[in-house]
Phi, psi and omega in degrees: 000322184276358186265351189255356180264008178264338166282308188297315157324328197267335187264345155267351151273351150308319182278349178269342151296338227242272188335294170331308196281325167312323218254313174320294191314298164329307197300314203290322195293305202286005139302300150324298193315306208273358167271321193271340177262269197300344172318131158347114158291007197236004170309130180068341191269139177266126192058031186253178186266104200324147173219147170312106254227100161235132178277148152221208200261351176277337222234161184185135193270127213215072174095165182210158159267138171247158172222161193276127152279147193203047157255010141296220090297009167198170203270180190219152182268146175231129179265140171252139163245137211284156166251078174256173166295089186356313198288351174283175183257188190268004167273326166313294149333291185309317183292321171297305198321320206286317191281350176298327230262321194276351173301311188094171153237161187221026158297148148308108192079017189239112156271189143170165202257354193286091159289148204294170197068350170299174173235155192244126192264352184192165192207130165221146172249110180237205180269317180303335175135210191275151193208132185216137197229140148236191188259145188294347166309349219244339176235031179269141156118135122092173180253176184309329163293343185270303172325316203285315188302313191276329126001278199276316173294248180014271208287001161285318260216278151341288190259045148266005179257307181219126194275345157281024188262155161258155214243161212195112192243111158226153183233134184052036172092343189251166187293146172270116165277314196230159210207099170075177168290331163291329187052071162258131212257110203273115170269130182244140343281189197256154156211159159333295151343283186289326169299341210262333165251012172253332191196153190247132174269000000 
């Protein structure tokens, strides 16, 4: 009798070790996941506007597209949130936000300034940040307000997986310096920070 009430103890603190260890290993992915994916798109973002969130159990909101709202008297950024499949990677994620963002919209209050036909020719992720090549239609077009705008959708839009990330902007391959006929003059690589003390939508 004392030798089976001596298993039955080891065998359930064997199992009570098993578990621990399943729910740590769980706690560390599902931490990672969630500072490294799932971080808040509206971190940092100037003015923009919540947008509603339905989840399901394969899906999960991974990054946003932003567009300008502009039912104000001056425009604004509004995050839409991308719903991707838990199994993509954050390069993946990004390459939908971004061709959704160069797509246009044909919501109501979601504008943008972003002329139609750009194109997005390459997307890299690396430790340095974000690297973006688009098509030269991306500097065509509009006034300084428009610049500013598309500016701000792109590199927002970019850095919705991580709002401290940097962005490395070139068209048709070469770095983008100066932006349009206004010459608003392109810092490499770009973040959320330096738009925020350089330029106002």
């Amino acid at each position: 009798m004392q030798d089976n009430n001596h298993q039955r103890r080891s065998s359930v603190a064997f199992i009570a070790g098993v578990i621990a260890a399943v729910l740590a290993t769980g706690g560390g992915a599902a931490w990672w996941a969630l500072n490294n994916l799932t971080q808040s798109p509206q971190t940092t973002s100037p003015n923009p506007t919540e947008s509603p969130v339905n989840q399901e159990s394969s899906t999960q909101q991974r990054g946003a597209i932003y567009w300008l709202d502009t039912t104000g008297d001056r425009l604004k950024l509004k995050s839409s949130p991308v719903i991707a499949q838990k199994s993509l990677t954050a390069e993946e994620v990004l390459r939908t936000a971004l061709e959704g963002l160069l797509s246009g919209s044909n919501t109501e209050n979601e504008s943008t300034t972003i002329p139609p036909n750009t194109k997005l020719l390459s997307l890299k992720l690396d430790k340095e940040g974000v690297h973006l090549n688009l098509s030269s239609e991306f500097t065509t077009g509009g006034g300084s307000a428009s610049m500013t705008g598309r500016l701000a959708q792109l590199l927002y839009t970019a850095t919705s997986l991580e709002p401290k990330a940097k962005v490395w902007l070139s068209v048709d391959g070469k770095p983008l310096d100066v932006l349009g006929g206004e010459g608003l003059m392109i810092e490499q690589p770009m973040t959320r920070q330096w738009f925020e003390e350089n330029f106002e939508l």
